[in-house]
Structures are given as C-alpha cells and as structure tokens.
Residue frames relative to the residue before (quaternion, step in Angstrom):
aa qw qx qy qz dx dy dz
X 1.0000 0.0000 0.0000 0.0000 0.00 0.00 0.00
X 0.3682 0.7812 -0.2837 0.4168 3.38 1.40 -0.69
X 0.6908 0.5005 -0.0503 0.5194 2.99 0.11 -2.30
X 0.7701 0.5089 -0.2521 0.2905 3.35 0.21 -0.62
X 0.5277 0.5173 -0.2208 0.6365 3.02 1.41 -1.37
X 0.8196 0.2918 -0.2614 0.4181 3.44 -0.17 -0.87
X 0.6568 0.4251 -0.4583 0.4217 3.68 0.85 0.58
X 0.3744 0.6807 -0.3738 0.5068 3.59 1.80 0.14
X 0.8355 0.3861 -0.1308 0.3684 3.43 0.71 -1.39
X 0.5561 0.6506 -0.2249 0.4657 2.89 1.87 -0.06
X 0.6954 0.4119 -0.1130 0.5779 3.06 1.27 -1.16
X 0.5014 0.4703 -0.4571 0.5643 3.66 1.31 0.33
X 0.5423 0.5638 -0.3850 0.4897 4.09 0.84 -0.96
X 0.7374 0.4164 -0.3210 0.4241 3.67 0.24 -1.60
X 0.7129 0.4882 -0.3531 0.3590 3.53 0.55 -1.31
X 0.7184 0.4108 -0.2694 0.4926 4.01 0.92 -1.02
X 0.7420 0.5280 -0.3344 0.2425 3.45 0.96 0.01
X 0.6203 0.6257 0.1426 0.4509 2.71 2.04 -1.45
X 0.6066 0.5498 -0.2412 0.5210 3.82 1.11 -0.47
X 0.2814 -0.8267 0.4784 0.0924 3.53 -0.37 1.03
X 0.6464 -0.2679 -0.3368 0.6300 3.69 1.64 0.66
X 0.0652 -0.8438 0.5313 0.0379 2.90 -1.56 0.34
X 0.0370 0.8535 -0.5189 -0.0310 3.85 -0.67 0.08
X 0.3054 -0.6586 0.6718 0.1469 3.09 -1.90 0.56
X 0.0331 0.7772 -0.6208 -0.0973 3.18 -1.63 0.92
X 0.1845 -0.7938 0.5753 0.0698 4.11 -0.70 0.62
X 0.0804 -0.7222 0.6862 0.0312 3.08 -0.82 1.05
X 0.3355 -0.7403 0.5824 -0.0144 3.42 -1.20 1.55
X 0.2497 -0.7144 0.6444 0.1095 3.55 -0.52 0.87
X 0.7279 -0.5260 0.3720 0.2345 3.25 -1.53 0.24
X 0.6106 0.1360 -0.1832 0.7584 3.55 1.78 -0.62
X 0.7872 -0.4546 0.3561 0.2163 3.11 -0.27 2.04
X 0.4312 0.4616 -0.5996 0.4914 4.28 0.98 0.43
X 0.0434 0.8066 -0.5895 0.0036 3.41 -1.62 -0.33
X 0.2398 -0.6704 0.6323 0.3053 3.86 -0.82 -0.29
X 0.2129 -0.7125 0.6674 0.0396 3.54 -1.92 1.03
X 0.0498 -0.8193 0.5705 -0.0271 3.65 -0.71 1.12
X 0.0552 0.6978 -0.7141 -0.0085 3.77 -0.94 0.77
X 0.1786 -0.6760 0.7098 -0.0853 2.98 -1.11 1.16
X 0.0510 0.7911 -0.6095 -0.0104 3.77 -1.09 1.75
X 0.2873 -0.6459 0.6699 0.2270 3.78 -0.95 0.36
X 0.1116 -0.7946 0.5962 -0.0270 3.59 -0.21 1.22
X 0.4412 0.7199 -0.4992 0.1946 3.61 1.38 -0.68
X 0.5661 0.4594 -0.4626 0.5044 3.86 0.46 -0.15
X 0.7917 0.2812 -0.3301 0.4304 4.13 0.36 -0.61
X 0.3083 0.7679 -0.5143 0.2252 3.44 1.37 0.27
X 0.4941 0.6016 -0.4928 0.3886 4.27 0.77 -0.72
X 0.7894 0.4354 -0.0253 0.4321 3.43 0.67 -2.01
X 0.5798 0.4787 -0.4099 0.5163 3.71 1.38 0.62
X 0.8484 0.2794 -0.2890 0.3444 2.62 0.70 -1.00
X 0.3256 0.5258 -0.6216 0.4808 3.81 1.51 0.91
X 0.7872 0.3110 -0.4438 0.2942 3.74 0.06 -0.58
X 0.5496 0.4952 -0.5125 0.4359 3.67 1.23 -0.04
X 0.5788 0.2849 -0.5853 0.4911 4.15 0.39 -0.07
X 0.3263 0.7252 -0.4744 0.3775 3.71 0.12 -0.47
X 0.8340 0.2170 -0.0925 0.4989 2.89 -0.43 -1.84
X 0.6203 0.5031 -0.4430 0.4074 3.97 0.83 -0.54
X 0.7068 0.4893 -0.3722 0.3500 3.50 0.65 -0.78
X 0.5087 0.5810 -0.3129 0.5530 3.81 1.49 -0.64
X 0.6646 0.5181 -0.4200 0.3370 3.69 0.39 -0.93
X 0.7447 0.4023 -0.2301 0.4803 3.35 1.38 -1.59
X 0.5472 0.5891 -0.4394 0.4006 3.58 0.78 0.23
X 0.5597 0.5418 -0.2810 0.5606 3.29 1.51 -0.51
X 0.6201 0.5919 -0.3447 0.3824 3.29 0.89 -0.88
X 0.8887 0.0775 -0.1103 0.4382 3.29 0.58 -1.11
X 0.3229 0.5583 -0.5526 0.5279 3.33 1.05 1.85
X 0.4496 -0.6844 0.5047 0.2735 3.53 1.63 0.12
X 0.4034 0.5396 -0.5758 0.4633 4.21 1.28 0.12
X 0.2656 -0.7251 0.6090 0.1813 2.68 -1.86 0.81
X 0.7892 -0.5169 0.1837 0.2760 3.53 -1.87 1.11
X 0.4673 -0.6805 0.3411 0.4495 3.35 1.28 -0.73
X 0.8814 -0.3206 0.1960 0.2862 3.23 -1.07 -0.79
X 0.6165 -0.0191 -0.2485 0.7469 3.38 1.99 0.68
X 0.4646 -0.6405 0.4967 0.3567 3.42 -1.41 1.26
X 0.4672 -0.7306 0.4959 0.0454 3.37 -1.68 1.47
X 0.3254 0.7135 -0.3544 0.5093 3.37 2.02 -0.12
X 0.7909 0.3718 -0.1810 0.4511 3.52 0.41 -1.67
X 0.5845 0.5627 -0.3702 0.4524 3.59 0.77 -0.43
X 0.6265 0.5814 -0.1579 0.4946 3.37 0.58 -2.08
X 0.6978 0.3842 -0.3594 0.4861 4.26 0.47 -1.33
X 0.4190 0.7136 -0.5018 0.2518 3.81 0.58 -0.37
X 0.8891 0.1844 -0.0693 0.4132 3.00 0.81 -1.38
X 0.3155 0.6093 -0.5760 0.4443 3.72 1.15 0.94
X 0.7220 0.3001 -0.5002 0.3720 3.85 -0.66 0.22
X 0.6153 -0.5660 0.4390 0.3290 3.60 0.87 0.67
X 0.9023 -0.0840 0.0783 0.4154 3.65 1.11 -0.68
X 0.4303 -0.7988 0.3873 -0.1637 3.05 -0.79 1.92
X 0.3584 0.7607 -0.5267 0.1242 3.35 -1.27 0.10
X 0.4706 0.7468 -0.2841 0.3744 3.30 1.17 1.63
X 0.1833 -0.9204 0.2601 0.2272 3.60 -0.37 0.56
X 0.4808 -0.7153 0.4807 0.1619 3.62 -0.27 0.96
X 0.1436 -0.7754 0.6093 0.0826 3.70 -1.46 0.65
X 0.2700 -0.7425 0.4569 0.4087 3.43 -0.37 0.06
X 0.2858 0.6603 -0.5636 0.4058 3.48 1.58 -0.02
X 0.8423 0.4609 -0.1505 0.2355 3.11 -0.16 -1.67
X 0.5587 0.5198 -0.2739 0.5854 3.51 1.38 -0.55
X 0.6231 0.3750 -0.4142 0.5473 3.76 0.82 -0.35
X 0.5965 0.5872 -0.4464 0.3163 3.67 0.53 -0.75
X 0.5303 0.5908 -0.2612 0.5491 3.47 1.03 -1.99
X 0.7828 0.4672 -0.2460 0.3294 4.06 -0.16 -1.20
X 0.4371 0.7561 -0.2330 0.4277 3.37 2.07 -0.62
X 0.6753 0.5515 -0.0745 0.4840 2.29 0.35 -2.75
X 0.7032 0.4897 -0.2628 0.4435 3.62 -0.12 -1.40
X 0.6976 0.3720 -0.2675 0.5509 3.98 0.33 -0.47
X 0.5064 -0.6140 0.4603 0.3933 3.85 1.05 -0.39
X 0.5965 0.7070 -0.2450 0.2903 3.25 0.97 0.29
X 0.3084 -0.8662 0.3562 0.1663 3.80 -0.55 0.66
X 0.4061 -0.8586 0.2909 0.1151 3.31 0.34 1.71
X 0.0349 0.7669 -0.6276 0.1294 3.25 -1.34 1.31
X 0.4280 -0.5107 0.5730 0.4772 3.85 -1.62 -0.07
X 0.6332 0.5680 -0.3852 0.3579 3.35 0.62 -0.14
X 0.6931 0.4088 -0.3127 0.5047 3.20 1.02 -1.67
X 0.4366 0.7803 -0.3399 0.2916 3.67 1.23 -0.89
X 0.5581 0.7185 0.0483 0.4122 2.89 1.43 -2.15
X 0.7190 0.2016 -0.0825 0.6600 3.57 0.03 -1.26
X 0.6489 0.3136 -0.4647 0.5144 4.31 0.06 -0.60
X 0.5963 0.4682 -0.5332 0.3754 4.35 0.17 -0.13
X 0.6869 0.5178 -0.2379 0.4511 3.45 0.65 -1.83
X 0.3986 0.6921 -0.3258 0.5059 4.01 1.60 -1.06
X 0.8868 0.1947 -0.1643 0.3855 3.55 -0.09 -1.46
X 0.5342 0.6310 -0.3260 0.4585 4.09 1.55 -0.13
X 0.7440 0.5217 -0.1663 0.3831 3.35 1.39 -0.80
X 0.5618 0.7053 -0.2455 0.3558 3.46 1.40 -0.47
X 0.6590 -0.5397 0.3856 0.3545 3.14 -0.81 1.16
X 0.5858 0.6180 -0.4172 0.3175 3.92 -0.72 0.25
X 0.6449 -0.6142 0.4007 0.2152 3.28 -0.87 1.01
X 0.8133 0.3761 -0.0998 0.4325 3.45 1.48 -0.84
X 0.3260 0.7294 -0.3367 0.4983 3.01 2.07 0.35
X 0.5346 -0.6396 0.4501 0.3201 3.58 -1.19 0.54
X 0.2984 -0.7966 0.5257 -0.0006 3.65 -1.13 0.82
X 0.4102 0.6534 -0.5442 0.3298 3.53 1.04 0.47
X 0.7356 -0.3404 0.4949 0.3133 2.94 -1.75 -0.58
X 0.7875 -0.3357 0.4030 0.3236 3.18 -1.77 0.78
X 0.7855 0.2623 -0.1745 0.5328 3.51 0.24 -1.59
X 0.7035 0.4950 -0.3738 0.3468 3.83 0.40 -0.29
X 0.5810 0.4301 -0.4608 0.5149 3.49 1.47 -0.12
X 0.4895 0.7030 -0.3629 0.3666 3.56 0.95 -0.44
X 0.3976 0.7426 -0.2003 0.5003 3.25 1.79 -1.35
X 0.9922 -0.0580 -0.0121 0.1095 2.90 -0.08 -1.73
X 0.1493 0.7493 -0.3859 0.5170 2.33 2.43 1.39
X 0.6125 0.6401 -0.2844 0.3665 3.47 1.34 -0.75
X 0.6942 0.4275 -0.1104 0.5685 3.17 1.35 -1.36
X 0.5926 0.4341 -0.3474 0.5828 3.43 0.96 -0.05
X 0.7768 0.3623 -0.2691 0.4391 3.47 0.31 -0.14
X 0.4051 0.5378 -0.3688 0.6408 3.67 1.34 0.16
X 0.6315 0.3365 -0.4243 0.5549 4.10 0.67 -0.83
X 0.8066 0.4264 -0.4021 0.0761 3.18 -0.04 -0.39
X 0.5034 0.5648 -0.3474 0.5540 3.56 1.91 -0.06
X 0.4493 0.5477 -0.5495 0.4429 4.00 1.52 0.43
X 0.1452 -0.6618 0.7350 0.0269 2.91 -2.03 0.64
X 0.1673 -0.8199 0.5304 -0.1357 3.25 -0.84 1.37
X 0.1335 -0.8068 0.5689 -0.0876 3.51 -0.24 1.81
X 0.3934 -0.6898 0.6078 0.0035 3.16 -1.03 1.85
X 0.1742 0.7151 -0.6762 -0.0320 3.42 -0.94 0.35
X 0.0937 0.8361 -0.5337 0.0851 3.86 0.00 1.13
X 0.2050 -0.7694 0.6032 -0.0467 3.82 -0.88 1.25
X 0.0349 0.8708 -0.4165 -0.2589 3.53 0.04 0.68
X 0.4388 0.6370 -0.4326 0.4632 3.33 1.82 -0.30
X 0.8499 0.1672 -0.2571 0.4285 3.60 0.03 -0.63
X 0.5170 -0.6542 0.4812 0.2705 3.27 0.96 0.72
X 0.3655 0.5617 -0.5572 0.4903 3.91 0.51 1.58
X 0.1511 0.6609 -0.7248 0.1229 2.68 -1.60 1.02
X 0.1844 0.7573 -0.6262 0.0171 3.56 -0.84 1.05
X 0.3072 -0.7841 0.5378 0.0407 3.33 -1.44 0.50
X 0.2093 0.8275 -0.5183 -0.0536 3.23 0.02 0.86
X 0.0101 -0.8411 0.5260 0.1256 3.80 -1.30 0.01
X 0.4693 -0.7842 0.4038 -0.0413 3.04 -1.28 1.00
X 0.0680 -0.8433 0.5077 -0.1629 3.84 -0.06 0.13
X 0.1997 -0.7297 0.6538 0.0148 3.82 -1.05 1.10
X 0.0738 -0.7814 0.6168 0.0598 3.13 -0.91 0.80
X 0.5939 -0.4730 0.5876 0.2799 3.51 -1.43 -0.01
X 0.7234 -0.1155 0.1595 0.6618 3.84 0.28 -1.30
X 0.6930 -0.4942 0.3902 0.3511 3.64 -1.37 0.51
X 0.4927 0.5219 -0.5237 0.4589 4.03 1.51 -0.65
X 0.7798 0.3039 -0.3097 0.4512 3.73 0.26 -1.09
X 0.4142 0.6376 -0.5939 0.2629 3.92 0.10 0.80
X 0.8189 -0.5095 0.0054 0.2641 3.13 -1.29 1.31
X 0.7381 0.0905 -0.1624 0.6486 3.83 -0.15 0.75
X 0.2968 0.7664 -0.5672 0.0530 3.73 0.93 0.47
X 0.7411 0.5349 -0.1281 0.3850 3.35 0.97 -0.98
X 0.3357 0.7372 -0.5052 0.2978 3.39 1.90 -0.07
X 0.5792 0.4885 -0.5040 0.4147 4.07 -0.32 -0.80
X 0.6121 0.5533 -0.4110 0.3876 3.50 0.13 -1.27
X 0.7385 0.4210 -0.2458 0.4658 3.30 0.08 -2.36
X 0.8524 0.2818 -0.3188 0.3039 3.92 0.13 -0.13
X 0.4613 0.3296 -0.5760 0.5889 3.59 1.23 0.96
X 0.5634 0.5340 -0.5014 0.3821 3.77 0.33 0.02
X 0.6347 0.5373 -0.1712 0.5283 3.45 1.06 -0.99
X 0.8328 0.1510 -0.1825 0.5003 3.30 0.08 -0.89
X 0.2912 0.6892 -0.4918 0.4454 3.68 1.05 0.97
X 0.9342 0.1554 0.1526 0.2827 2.77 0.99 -1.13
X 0.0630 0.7873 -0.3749 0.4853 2.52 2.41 1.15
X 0.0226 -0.7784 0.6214 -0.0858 3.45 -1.16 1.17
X 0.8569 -0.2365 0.2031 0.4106 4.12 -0.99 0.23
X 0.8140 0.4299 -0.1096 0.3749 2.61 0.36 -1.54
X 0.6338 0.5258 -0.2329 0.5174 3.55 1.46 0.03
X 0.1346 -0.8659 0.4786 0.0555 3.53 0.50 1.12
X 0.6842 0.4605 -0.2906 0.4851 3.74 0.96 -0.82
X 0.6398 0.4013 -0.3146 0.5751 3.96 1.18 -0.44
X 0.7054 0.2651 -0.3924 0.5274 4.07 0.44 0.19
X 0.6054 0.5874 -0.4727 0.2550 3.31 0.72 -0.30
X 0.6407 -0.7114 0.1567 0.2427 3.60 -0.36 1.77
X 0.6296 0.4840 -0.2904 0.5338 3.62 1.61 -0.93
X 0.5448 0.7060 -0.2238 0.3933 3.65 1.10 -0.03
X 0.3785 0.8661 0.0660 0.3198 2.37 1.57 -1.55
X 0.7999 0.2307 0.2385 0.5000 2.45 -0.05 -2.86
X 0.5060 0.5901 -0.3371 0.5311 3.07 0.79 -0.17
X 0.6135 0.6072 -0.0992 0.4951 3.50 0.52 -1.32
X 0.8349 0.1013 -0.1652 0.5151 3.14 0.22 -0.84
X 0.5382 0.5307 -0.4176 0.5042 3.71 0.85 0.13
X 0.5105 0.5668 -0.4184 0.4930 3.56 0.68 -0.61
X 0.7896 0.4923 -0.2370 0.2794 3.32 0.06 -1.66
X 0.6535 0.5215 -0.3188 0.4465 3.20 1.30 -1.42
X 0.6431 0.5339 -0.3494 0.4234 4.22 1.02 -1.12
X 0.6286 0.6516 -0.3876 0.1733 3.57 1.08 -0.61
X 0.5641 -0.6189 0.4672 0.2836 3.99 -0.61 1.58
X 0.1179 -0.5923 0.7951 0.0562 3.97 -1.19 1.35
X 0.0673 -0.7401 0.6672 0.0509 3.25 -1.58 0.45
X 0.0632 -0.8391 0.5013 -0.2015 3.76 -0.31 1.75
X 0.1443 -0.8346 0.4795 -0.2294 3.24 0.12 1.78
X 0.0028 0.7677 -0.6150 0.1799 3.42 -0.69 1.59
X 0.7457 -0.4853 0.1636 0.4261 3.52 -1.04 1.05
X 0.8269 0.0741 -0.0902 0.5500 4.06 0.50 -0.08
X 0.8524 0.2241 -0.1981 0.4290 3.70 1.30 0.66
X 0.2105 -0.8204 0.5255 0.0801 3.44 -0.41 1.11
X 0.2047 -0.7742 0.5970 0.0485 3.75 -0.64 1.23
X 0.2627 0.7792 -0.5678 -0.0362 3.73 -1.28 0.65
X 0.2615 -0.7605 0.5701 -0.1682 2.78 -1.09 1.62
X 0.2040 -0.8332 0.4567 -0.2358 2.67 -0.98 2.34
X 0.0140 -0.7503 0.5881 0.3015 4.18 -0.06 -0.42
X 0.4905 -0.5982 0.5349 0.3399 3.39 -0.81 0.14
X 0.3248 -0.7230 0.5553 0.2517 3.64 -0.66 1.31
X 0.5701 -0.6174 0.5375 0.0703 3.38 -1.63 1.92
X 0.2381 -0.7317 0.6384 -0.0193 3.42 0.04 1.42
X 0.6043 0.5432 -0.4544 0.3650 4.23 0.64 -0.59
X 0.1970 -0.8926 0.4050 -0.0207 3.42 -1.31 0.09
X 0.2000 -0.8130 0.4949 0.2327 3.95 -0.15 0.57
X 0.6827 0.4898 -0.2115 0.4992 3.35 1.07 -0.59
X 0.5902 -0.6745 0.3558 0.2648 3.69 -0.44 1.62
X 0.6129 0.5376 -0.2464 0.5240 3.61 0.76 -2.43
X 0.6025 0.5578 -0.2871 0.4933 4.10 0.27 -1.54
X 0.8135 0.2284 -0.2376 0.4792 3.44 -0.77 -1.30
X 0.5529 0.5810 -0.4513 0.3912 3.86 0.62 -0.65
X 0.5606 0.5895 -0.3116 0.4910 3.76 0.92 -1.40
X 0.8529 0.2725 -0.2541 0.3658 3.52 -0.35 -1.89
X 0.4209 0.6244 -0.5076 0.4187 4.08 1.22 0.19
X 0.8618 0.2735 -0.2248 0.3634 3.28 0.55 -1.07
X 0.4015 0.7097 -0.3199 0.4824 3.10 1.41 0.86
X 0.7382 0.3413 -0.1626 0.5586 2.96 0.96 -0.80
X 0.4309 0.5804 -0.3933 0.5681 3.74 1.38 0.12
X 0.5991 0.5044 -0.3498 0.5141 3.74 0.53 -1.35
X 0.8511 0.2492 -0.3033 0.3487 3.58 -0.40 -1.21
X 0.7144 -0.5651 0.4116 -0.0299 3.70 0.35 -0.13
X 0.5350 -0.3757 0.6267 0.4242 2.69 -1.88 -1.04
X 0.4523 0.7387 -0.4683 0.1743 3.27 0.58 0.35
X 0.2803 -0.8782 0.3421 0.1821 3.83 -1.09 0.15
X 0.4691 -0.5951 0.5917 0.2751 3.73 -0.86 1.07
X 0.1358 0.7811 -0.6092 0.0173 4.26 -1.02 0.71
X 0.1635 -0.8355 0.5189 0.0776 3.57 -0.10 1.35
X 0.0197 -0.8436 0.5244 -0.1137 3.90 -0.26 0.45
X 0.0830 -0.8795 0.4281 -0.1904 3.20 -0.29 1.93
X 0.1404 0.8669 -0.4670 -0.1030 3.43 -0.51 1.05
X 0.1650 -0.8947 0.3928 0.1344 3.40 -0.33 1.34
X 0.5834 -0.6143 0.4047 0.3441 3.81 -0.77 0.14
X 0.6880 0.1996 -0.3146 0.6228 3.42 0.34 1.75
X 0.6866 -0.4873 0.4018 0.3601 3.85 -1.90 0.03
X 0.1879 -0.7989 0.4783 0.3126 3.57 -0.68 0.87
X 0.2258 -0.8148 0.5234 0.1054 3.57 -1.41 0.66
X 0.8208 0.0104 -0.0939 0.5634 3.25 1.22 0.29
X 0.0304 -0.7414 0.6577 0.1302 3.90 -0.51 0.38
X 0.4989 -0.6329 0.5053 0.3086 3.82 -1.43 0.59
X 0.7063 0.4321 -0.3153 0.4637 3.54 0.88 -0.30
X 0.0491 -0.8571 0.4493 0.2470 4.17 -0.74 0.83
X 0.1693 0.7662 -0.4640 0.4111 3.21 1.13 1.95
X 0.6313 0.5535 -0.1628 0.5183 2.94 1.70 -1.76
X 0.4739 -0.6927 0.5409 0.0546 3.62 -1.31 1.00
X 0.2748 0.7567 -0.5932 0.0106 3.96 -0.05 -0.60
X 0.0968 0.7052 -0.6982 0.0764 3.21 -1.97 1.01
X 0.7808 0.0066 -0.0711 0.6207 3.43 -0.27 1.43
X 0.7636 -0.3548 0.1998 0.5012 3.62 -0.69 -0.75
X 0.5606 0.5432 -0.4777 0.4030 3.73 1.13 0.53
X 0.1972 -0.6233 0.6948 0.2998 3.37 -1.77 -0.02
X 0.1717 0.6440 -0.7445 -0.0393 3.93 -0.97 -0.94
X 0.0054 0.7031 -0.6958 0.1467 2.52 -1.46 1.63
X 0.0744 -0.8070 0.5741 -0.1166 3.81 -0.43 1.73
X 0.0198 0.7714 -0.6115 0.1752 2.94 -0.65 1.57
X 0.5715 -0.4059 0.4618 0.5435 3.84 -1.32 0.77
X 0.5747 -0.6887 0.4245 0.1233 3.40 -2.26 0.65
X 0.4956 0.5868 -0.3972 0.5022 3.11 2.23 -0.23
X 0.5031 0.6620 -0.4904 0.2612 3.40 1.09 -1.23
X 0.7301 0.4258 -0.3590 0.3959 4.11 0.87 -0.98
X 0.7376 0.3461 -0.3403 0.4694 3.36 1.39 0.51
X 0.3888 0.6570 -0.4631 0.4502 3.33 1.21 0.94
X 0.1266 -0.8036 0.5667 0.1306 3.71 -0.22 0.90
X 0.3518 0.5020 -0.6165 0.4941 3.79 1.02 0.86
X 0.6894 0.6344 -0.2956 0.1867 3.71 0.18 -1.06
X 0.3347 -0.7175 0.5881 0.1652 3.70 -0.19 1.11
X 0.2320 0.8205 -0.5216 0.0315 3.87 -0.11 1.27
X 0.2199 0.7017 -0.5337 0.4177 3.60 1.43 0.79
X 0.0041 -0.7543 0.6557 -0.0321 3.92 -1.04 0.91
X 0.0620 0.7684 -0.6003 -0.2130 3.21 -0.84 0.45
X 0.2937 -0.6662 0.6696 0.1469 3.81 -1.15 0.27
X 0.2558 -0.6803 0.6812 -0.0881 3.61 -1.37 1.57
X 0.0021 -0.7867 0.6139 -0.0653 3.57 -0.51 1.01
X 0.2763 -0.5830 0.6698 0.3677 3.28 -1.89 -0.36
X 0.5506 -0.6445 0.4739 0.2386 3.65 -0.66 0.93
X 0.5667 -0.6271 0.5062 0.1713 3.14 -1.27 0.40
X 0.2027 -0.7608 0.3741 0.4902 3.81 0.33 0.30
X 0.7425 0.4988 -0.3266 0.3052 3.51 -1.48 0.89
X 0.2643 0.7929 -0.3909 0.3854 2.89 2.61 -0.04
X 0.0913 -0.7376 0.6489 -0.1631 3.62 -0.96 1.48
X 0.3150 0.7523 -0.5785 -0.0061 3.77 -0.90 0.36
C-alpha cells in the first residue's frame, strides 16, 4: 500500500514538473461545488515515456513468469492503451478498481473499496504503514478523491502527441483535486522507514517536499476567491536532483503555464495585472519557468459580485 501511495505522489511530481504546456481551469458554482481541469502537452516528454512504458512492459512480463502478482490496478490495461499507436480515451480510477474487484471475484464498493484499503495498511509487516487512526483516515481521503478523477489520453504516435488531461468534482475548492496532497506527504514521509529505499532516498525527498510547498490552496468567501501558490525551487544540493531540474527547464522553453478561472458572479478586480477577466472568467498565461521562479509573486486574488443565493 506504501508503494502505492508513493507512486501516486510521484506521478503527481513528474506530471507538475515535466509537461512543456499546460493549464488549470475551475469552475466555482454558487454553493462553493465546482469542476477542476489540468490539461498537459507531454508531446516533448513523449521519447522518455515511452522508454518507461517498454520498461514498465518488460517488468510486467518478468512478473508474469515469477507467477508475482500486478498489484493493486491491472498494468496490462493501462500499458494496452498505448499499443495501437493511437488513442483518444478516458480512464477512471473508479473503474480500474471495479475491473480489479471483478477479477479477484469480488463485488465492488466505496465501502468494500474502504475496508480492502484500511485491509492492506493494517497488516502485520514491517512494510505496512504505521500512522495513526486519523492519518490513515487522511489517506483514505486522498485516495478516495482519486477515485471520482477522470483522465483523458489523447496519444498520436505518428506525430509524436500525447496529451493528458484530468478532471475531478469537488464539493468546496478545499477538496479540489490533489487538495490534500501536502498533508498526504508529511504523513508519508513521517513515516518512511529502511526498508524503503525510493522514500529515503534524498533526491526524493526534495522533491517531495518542494512539490508540497508549490502546491495552489484555493479560499473562497462570499465576493472573493484567494489563491496561493510558492513557486516550485528548481535549485539544488544534490548533484543527480539539480542535474534532473536543469534538464527540465531546457525541455520547457518557451513554453506556457495558463490558469483560467470561473467564479460564481461578475469579476471586478483581480490582484495580479497579468490576469485578464471578462464576465465571470479570469485566465491568467504566464511563461512556465515563471512557476519555477521563487522571485515570482504567483498568489491571485479575484473580487466578484455574487450571484444572488451565493451560499458557502
């Protein structure tokens, strides 16, 4: 379960770090529900996926005929996505737990979901998680939130394209997609132990805890919506690390970071005079290093006139 968690948080690091353009948009509803979209063009990291997708194919069949089993979503169904050279489909993680059910003989629920997560945290083993009561709760929380995402492949192999975009309803803007990551990684790395070589291992780490610090809060009050961002620290003590986030910043370029905001009423003023606004939208498009410049003021706030019946 471990392993898992800590490939979630990984693949959230690679995806926000790595995409040469991307953007987020949030639509805000009057009682503070809404929808969150991030949309990446990966087609520039497309060489270096698709080594880690044979990679991962050549590991699956090694598992295969060690008779080990795949884990906790089947890697076949992921992994076949991208054999017809071309795509354009969209994946739940609901639905991949269902399929992982079914497959075990089993009749899928958030509940049954629920008691088989809390099932695999509790077991006797040295490599099982050790938190608290409330901290697995935690991260039953954040695990459930993935599972009402939806994630639309669009993969070209002739023209070398690949984008990825995903989506995610929320209730209030605290529970909007990865809101709760920071948490899930001082919980996690609280509790990181030997036997985990990829969670002590120091560029990880850093990573980890930069991520956490760059991650966007979003705090909404009857005629203003505040977000608040740090710019993720691209600098480095650690050679392998600082060697990585160079060639990262080479990849992206000229590339561009576009934030796009729809709130529930007319906007009348935004704090940033980058940010754009017409009617009830904002969009704000800024170079992509700028979200790794730690000079950069990237906190925005947005003033509206509510809607009548505005409730939060």
């Amino acid at each position: 379960m471990k392993n898992l968690i800590y490939s979630i948080i990984i693949c959230f690091i690679f995806s926000f770090s790595s995409c040469s353009e991307y953007g987020e948009e949030v639509w805000i509803n009057a009682d503070g529900s809404g929808r969150y979209e991030m949309t990446q063009d990966l087609s520039d990291m497309l060489p270096f996926i698709e080594m880690g997708i044979a990679g991962a194919k050549q590991k699956l069949e090694e598992k295969k005929e060690n008779g080990e089993e795949q884990g906790e979503i089947n890697a076949d169904e992921l992994l076949a996505i991208f054999e017809s050279g071309k795509v354009d489909t969209v994946i739940s993680m609901e639905s991949l737990m269902k399929r992982s059910f079914e497959k075990d003989g089993m009749v899928y629920s958030k509940e049954a979901m629920k008691a088989k997560f809390f099932d695999k945290m509790n077991e006797d083993g040295e490599k099982n998680f050790k938190g608290t009561p409330a901290e697995k709760e935690k991260i039953w929380g954040f695990f459930e939130g993935l599972l009402d995402m939806k994630t639309r492949i669009q993969y070209d192999q002739e023209y070398a394209s690949l984008k990825n975009t995903m989506s995610q309803s929320f209730t209030n803007p605290k529970e909007m997609l990865f809101g709760n990551l920071p948490e899930l990684i001082d919980i996690i790395s609280k509790y990181e132990d030997g036997e985990n070589e990829r969670l002590n291992d120091p560029s990880t780490k850093e990573a980890m805890n930069k991520m956490k610090e760059a991650f966007p809060t979003y705090e909404i009050t009857k005629n203003t919506l505040k977000i608040r961002r740090k710019a993720m620290e691209m600098e480095s003590d650690d050679p392998e690390a600082a060697q990585g986030m160079e060639m990262m910043k080479g990849m992206m370029g000229n590339s561009t970071y576009t934030m796009k905001i729809h709130v529930p009423g007319k906007v009348k003023k935004v704090s940033q005079s980058g940010a754009k606004f017409k009617g009830s939208t904002v969009t704000w498009t800024m170079p992509a290093l700028d979200m790794y410049d730690t000079s950069k003021d990237l906190n925005l706030d947005i003033k509206f006139k509510p809607k009548k019946g505005i409730r939060y």
